[in-house]
The first five atom37 places (N, CA, C, CB, O) and aatype in JSON, in Angstrom:
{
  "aatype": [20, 20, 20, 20, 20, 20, 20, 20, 20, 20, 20, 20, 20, 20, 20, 20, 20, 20, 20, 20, 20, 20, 20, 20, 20, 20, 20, 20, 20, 20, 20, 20, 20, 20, 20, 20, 20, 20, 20, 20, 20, 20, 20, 20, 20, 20, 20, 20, 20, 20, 20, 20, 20, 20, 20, 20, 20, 20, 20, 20, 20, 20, 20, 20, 20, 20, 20, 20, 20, 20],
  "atom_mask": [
    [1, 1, 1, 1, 1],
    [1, 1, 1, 1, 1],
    [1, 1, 1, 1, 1],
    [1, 1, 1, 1, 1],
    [1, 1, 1, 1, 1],
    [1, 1, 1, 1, 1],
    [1, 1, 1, 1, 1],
    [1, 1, 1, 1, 1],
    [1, 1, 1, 1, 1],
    [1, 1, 1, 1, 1],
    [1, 1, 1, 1, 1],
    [1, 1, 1, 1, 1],
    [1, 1, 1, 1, 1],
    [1, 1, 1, 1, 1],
    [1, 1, 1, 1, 1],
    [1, 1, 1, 1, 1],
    [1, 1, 1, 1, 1],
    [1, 1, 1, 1, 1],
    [1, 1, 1, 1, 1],
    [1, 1, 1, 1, 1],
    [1, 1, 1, 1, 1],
    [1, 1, 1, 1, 1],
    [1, 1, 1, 1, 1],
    [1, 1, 1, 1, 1],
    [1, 1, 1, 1, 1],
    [1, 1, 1, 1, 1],
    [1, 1, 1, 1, 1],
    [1, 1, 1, 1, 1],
    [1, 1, 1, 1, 1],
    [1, 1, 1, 1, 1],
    [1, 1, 1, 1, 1],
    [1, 1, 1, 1, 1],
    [1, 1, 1, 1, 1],
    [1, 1, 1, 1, 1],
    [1, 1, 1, 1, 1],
    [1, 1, 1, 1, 1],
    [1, 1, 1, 1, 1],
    [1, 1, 1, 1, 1],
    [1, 1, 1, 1, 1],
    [1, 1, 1, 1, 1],
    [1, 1, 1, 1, 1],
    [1, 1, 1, 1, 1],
    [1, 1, 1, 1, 1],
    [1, 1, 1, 1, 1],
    [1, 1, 1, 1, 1],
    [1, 1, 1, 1, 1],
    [1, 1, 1, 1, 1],
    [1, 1, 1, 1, 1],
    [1, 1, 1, 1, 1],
    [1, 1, 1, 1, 1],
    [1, 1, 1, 1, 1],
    [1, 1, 1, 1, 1],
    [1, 1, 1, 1, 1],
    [1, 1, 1, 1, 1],
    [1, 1, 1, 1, 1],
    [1, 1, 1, 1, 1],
    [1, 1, 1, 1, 1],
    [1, 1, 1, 1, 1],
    [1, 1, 1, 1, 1],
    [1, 1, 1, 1, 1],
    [1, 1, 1, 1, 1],
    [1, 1, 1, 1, 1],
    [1, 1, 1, 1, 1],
    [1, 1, 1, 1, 1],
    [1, 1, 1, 1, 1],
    [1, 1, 1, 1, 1],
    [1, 1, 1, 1, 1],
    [1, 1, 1, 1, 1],
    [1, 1, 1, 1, 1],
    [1, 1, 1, 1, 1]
  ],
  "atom_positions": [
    [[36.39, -0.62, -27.5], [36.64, 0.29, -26.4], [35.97, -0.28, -25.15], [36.11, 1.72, -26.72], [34.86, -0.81, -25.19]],
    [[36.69, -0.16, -24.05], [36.01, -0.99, -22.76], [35.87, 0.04, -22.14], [36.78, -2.15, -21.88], [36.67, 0.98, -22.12]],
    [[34.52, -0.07, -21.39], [33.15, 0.61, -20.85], [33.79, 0.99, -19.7], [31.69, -0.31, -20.61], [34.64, 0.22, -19.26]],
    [[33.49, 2.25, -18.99], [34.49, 2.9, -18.34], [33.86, 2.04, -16.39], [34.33, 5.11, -18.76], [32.66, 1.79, -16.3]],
    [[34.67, 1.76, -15.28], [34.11, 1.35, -14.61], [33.14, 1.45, -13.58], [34.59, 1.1, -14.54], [32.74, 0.57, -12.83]],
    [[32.77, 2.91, -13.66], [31.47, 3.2, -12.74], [29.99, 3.36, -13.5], [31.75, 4.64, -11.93], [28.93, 3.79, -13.03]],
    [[30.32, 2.82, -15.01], [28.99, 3.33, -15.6], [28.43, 1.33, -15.24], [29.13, 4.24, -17.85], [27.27, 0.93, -15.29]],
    [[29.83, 0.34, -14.87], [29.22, -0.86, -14.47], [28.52, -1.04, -13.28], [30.04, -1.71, -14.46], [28.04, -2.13, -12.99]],
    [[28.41, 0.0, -12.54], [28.13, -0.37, -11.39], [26.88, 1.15, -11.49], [29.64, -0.55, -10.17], [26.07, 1.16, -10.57]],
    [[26.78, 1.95, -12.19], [25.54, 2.97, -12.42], [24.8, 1.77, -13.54], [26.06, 4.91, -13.25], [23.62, 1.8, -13.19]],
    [[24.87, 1.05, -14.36], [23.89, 0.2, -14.71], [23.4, -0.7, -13.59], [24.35, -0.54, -15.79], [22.23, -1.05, -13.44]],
    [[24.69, -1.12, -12.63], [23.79, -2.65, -11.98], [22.56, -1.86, -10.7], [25.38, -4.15, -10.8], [21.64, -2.46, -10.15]],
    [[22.95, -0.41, -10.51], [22.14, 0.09, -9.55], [21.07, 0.48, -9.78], [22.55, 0.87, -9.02], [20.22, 0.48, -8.9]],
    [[20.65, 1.18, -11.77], [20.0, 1.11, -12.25], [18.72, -0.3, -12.59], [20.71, 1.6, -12.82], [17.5, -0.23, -12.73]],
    [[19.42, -1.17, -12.62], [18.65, -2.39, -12.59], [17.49, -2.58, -11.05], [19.94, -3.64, -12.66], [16.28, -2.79, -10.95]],
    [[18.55, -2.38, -10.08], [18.02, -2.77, -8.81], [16.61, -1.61, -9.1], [19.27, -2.49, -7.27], [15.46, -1.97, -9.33]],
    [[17.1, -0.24, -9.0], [16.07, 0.17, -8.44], [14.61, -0.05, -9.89], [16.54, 1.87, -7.82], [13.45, 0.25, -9.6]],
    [[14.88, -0.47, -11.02], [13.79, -1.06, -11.88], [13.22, -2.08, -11.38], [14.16, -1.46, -13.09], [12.01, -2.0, -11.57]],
    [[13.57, -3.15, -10.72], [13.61, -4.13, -10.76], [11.85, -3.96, -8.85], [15.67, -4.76, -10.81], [10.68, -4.35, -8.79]],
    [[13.05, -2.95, -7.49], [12.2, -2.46, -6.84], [11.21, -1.92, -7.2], [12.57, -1.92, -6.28], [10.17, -2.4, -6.77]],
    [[11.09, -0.48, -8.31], [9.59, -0.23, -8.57], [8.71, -1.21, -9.11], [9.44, 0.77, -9.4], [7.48, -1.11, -9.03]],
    [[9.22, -2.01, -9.57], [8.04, -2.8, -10.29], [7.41, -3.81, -9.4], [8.54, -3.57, -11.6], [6.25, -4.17, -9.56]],
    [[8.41, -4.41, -8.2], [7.97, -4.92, -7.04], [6.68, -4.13, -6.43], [9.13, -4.91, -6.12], [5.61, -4.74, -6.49]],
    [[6.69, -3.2, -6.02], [6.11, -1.89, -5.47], [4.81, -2.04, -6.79], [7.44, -0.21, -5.5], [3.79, -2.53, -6.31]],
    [[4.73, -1.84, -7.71], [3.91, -1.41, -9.2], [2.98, -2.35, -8.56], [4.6, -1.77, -11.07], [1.89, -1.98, -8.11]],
    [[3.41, -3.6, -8.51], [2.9, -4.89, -8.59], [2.49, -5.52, -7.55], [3.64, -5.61, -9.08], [1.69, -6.42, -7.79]],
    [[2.88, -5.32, -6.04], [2.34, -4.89, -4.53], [0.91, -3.98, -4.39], [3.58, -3.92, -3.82], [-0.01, -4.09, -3.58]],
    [[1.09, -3.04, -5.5], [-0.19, -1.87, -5.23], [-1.4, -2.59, -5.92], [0.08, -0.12, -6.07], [-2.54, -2.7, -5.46]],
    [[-1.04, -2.93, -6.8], [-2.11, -3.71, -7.63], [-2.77, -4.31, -7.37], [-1.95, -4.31, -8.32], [-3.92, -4.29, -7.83]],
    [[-2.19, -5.48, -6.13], [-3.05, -6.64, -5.56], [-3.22, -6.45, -4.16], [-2.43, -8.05, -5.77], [-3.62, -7.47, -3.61]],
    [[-3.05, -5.48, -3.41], [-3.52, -4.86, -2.28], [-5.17, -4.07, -2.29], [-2.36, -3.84, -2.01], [-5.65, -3.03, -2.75]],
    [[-5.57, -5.03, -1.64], [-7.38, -4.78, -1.34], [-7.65, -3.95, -0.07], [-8.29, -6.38, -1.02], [-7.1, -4.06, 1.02]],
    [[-8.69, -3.03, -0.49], [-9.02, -2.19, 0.71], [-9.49, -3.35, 2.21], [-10.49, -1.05, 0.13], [-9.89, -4.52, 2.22]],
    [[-9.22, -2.38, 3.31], [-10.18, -3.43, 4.74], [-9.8, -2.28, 5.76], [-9.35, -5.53, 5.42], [-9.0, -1.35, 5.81]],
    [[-10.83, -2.87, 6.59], [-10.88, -2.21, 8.18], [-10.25, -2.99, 8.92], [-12.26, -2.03, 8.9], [-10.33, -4.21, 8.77]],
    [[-9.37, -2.32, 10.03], [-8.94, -3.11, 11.01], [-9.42, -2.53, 12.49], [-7.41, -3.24, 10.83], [-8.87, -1.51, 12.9]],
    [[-10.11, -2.96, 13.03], [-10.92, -2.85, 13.91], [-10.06, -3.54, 15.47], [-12.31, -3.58, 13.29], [-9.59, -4.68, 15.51]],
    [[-10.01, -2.68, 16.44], [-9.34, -3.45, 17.73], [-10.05, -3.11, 19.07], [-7.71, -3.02, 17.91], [-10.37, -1.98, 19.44]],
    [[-10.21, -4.22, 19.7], [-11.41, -3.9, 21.18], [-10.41, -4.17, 22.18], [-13.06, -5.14, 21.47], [-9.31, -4.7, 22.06]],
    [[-11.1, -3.65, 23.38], [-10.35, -3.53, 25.07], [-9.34, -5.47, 24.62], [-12.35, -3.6, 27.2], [-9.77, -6.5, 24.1]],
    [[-8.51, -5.23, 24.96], [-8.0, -6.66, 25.45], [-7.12, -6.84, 24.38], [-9.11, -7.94, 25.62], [-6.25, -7.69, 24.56]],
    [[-7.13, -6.16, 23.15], [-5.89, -6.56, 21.85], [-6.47, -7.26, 20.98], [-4.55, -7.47, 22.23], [-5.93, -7.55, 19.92]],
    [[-7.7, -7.63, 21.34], [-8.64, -8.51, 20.03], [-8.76, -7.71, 19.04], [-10.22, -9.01, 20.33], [-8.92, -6.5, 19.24]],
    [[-8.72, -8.22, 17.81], [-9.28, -7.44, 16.15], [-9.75, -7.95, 15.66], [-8.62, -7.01, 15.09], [-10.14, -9.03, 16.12]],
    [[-10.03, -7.62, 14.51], [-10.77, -8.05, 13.42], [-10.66, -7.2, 12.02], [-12.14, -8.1, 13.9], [-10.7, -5.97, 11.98]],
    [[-10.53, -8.02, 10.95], [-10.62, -7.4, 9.88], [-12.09, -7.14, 9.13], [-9.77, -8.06, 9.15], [-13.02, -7.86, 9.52]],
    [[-12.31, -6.35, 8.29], [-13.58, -6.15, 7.78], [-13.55, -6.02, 6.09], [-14.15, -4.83, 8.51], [-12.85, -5.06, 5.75]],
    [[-13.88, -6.45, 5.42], [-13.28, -5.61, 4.04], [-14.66, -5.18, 3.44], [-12.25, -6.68, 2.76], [-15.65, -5.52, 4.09]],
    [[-14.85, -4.53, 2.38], [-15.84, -3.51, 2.01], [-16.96, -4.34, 1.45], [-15.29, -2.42, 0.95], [-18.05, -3.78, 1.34]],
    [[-16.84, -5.49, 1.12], [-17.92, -6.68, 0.54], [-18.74, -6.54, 1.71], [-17.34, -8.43, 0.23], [-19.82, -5.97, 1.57]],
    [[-18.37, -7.03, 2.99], [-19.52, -6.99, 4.09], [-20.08, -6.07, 4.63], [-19.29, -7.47, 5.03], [-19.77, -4.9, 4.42]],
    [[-20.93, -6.39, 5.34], [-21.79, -5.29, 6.18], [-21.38, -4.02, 7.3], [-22.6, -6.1, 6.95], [-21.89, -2.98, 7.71]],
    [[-20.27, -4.72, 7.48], [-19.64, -3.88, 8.52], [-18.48, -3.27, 8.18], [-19.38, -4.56, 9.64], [-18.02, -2.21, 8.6]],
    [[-18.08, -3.98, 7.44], [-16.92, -2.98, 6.33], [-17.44, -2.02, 5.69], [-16.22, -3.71, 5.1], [-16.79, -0.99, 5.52]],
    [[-18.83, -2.17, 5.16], [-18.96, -1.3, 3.84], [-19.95, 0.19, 4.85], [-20.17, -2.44, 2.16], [-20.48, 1.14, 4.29]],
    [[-19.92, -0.1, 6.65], [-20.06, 1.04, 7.38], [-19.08, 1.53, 7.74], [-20.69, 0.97, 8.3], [-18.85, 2.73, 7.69]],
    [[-18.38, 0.72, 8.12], [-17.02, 1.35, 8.69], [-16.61, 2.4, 7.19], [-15.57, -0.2, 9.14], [-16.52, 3.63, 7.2]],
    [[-16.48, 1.83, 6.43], [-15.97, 2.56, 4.94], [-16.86, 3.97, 5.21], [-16.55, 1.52, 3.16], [-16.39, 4.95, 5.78]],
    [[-17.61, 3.92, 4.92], [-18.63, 5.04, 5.1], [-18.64, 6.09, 6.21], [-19.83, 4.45, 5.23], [-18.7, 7.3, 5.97]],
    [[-18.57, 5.59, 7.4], [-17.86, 6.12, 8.58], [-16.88, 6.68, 8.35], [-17.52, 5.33, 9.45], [-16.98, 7.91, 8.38]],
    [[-15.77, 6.2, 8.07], [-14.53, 6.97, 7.54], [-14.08, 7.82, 6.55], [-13.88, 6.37, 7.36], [-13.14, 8.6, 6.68]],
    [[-15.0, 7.61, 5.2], [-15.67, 8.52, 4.14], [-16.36, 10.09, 4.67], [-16.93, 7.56, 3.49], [-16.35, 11.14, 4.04]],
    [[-16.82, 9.87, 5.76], [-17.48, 10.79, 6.52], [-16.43, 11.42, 7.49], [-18.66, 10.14, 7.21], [-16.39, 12.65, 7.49]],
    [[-15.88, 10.98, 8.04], [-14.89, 12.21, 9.3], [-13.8, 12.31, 8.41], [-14.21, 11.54, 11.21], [-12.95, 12.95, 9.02]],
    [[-13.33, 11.97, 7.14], [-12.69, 12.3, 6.5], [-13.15, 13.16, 5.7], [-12.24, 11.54, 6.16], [-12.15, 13.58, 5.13]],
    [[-14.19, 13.8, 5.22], [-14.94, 14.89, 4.52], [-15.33, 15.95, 5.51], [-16.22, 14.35, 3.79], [-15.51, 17.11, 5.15]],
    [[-15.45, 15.58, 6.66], [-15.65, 16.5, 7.9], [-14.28, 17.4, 8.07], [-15.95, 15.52, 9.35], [-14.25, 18.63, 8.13]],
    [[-13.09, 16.47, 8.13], [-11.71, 17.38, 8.22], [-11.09, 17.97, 7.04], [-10.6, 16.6, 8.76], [-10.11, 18.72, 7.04]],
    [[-11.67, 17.62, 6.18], [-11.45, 18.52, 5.03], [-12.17, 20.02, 4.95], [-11.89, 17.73, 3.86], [-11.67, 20.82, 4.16]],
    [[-13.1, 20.35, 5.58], [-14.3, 21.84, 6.13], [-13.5, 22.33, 6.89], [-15.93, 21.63, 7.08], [-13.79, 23.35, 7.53]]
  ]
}
């Protein structure tokens, strides 16, 4: 019996979107926390939580984020 023709094209769409979450699964996984920090003129800088100024900034933001939760 041959497979009726929209369940060929509800499998191949099925695939795609397996195929996207696991992209996504696997994106979240290896995405590391950081600060992005920007001064007068468009200059930045990144910070991530290992250093000194990341692991305030973190804290800083830990904090007015527990503030707007009251």
């Amino acid at each position: 019996m041959a497979a009726k023709p929209h369940r060929f094209m509800l499998d191949r769409m099925s695939g795609y979107a397996d195929e996207a979450s696991a992209y996504l699964r696997r994106r979240r996984m290896t995405r590391k926390p950081f600060a992005r920090v920007y001064a007068h003129g468009g200059r930045g800088g990144t910070h991530t939580p290992d250093s000194d100024a990341g692991r305030d900034l973190f804290l800083a933001a830990a904090s007015l984020i527990d503030v707007a939760r009251q």
